[in-house]
C-alpha positions as CSV (number, residue, x, y, z in Angstrom):
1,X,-5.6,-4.0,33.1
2,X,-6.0,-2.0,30.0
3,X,-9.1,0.3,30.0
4,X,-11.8,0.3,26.9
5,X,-14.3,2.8,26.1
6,X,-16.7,2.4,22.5
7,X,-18.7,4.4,21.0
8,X,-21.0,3.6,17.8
9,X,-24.1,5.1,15.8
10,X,-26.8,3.5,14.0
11,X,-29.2,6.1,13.4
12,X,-28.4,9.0,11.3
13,X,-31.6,11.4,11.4
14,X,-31.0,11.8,7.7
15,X,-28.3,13.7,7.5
16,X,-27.3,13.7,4.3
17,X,-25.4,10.8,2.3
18,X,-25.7,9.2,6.1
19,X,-28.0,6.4,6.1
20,X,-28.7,4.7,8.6
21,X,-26.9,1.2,9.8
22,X,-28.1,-1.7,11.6
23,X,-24.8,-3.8,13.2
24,X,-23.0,-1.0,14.7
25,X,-24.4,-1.8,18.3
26,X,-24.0,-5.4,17.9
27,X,-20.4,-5.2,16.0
28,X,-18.9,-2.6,19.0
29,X,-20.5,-4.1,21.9
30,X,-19.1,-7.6,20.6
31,X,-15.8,-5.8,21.5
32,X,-16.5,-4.2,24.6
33,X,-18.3,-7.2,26.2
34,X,-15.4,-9.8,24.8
35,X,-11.7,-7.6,25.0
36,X,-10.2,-8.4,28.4
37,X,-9.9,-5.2,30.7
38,X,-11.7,-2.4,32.6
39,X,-14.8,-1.3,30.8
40,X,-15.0,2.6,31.5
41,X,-17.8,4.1,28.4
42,X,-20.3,3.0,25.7
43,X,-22.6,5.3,24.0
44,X,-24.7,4.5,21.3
45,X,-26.8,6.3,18.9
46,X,-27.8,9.8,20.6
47,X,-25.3,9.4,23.3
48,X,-22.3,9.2,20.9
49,X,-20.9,12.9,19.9
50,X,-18.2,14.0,18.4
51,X,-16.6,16.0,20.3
52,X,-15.3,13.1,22.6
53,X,-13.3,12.3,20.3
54,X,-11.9,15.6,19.5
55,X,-9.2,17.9,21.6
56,X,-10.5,20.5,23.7
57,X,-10.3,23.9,22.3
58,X,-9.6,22.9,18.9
59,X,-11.1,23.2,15.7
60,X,-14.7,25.1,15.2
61,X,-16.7,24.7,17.1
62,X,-14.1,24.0,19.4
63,X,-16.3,21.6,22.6
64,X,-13.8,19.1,22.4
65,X,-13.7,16.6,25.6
66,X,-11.6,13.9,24.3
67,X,-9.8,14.1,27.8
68,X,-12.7,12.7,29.3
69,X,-13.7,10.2,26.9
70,X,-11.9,9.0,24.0
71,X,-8.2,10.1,24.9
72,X,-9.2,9.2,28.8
73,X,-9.1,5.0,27.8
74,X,-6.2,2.5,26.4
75,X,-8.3,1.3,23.6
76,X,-11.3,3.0,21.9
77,X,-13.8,1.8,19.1
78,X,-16.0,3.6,17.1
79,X,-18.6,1.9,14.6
80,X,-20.4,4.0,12.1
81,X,-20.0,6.0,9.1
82,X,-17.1,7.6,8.0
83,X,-14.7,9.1,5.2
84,X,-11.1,9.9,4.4
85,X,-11.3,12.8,7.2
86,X,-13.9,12.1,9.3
87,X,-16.2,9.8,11.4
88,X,-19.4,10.8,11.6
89,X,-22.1,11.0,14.6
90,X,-26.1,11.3,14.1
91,X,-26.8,14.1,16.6
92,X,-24.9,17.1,15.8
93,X,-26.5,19.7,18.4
94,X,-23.2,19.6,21.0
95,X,-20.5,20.5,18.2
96,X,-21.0,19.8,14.1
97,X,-21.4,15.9,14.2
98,X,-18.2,15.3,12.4
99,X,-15.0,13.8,14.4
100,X,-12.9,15.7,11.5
101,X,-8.6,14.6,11.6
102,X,-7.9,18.4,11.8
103,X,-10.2,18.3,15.5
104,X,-8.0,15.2,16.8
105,X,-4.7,15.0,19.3
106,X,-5.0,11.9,20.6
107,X,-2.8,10.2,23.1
108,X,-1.5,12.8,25.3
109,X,-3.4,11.6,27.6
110,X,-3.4,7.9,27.6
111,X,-5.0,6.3,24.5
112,X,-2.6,4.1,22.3
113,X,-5.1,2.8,19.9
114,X,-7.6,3.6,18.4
115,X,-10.2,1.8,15.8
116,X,-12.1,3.8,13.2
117,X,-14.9,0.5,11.9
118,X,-16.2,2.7,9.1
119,X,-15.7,3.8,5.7
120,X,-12.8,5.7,4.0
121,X,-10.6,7.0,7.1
122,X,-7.4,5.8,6.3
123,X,-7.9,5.8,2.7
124,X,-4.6,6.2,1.0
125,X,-5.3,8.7,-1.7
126,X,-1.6,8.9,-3.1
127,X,0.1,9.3,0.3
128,X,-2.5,11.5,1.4
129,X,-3.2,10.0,4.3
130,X,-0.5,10.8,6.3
131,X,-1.4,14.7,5.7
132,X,-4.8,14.2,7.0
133,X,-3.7,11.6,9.9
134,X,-0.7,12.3,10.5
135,X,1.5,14.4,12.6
136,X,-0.5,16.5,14.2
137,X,-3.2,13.5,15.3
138,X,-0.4,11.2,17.5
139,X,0.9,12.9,20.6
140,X,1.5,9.7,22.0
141,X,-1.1,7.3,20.1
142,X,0.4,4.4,18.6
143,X,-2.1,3.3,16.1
144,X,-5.1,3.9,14.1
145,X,-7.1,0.7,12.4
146,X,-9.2,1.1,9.8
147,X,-10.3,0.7,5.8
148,X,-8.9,2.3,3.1
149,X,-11.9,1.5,1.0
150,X,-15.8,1.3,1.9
151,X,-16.5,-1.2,4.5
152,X,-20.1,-3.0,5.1
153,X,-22.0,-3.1,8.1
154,X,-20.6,-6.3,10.4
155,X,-22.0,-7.1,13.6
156,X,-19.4,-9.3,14.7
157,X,-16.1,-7.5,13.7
158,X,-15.3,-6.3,17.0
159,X,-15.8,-9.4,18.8
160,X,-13.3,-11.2,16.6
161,X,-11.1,-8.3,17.0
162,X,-11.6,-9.1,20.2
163,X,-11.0,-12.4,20.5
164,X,-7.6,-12.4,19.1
165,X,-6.4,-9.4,21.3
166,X,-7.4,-11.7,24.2
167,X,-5.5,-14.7,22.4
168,X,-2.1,-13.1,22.1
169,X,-1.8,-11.8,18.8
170,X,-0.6,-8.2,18.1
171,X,-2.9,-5.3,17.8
172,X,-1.8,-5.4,13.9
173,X,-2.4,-9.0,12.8
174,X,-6.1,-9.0,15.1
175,X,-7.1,-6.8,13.0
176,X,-5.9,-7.8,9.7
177,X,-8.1,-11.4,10.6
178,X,-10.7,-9.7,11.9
179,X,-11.6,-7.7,9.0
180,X,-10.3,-10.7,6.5
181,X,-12.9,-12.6,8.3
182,X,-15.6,-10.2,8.1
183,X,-15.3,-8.4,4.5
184,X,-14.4,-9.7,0.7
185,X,-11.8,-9.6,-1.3
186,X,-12.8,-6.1,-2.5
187,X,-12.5,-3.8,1.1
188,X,-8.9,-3.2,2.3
189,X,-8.1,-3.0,5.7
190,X,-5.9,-0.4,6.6
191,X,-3.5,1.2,9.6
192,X,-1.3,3.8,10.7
193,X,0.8,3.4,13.3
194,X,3.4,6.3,14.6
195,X,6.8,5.3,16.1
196,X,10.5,6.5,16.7
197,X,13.7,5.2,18.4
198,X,12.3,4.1,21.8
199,X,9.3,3.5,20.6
200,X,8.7,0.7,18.0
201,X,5.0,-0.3,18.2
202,X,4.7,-2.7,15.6
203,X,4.8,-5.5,17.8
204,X,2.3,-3.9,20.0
205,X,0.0,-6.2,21.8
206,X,-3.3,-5.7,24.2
207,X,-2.0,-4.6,27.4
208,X,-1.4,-8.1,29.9
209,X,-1.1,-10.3,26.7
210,X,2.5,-9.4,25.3
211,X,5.1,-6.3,24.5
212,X,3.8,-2.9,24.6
213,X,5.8,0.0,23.3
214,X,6.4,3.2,25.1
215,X,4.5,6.2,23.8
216,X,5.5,7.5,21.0
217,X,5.3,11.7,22.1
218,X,7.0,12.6,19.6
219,X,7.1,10.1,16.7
220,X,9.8,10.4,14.1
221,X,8.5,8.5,11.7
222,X,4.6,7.1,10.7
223,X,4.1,3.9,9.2
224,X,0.9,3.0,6.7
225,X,-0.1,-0.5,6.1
226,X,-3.2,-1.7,4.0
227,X,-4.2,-5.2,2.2
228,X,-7.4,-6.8,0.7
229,X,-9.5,-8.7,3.0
């Protein structure tokens, strides 16, 4: 069975242009409680850092332990803030409190996807995306799901995400619903998925409930997707 680990942040501690949220427990524990498989990690609020997101020895300050944590699991889900190169965390004494795109190599370990539920991350910005995102981000991930616009505060996102993951449907389309379900006509949804030859991962499902691609080590082409909820 595929593995999950989630990790999500409602209180900010005022950092600035951070305010604090109020779903974010509900909306990734929805996923973690209702997605078939192994449940390995949650942390929440002062438990959730940065750095497990980000690869060890990279980027400044460079505590990265995404070996342990976010690259260590199948399928990982983060709700809180974010922006076009960033998530951000509330406590930022263990490394700067920003998961920042230029910290991340995810999937040479063992993640394939990857959910960013917060603002901005896979905003297009002209193409733009794929610089921040891109190349240097998937040794071996297969997608990141996202908004390209601001996104609100759902509590029950990840359980519908969820649900559909369970149901059959691939990793792409349980998404797309999920956010078209939970958001207006206003937020896009967004993803990024990596692929080459061998490795086609748009028909990616949850692990047990269809086809899932081999990893894509070294992708030869990335593929951006996004559409209004």
């Amino acid at each position: 069975m595929g593995t999950i680990g989630i990790e999500w942040v409602n209180k900010y501690h005022g950092r600035p242009g951070l305010p604090n949220l109020s779903n974010n427990d509900e909306n990734a524990k929805g996923f973690y409680n209702t997605l078939h498989g192994v449940r390995e990690f949650q942390w929440g609020d002062d438990l959730a850092w940065d750095q497990d997101f980000e690869e060890r020895y990279v980027g400044a300050p460079s505590a990265g332990t995404d070996q342990i944590w976010a690259d260590n699991v199948d399928i990982c889900f983060f709700s809180g803030h974010g922006g076009p190169s960033a998530a951000f965390f509330g406590v930022t004494k263990y490394d700067d409190g920003d998961t920042k795109n230029t910290e991340c190599s995810l999937g040479n370990r063992q993640l394939e996807w990857i959910v960013f539920d917060a603002c901005e991350v896979l905003r297009w910005d002209n193409g733009g995306v794929f610089q921040r995102w891109g190349w240097p981000v998937f040794k071996g991930l297969h997608y990141i799901l996202g908004f390209d616009t601001g996104t609100f505060d759902s509590s029950v996102r990840g359980r519908k995400f969820a649900e559909r993951l369970n149901a059959g449907w691939t990793v792409r389309s349980a998404w797309i619903r999920a956010c078209q379900e939970t958001e207006g006509s206003g937020v896009r949804w967004a993803y990024l998925r990596a692929g080459s030859g061998s490795a086609n991962t748009y028909n990616d499902h949850w692990w047990g409930k269809g086809n899932v691609s081999p990893d894509p080590y070294n992708p030869s082409y990335l593929a951006y997707s996004r559409g209004s909820c």
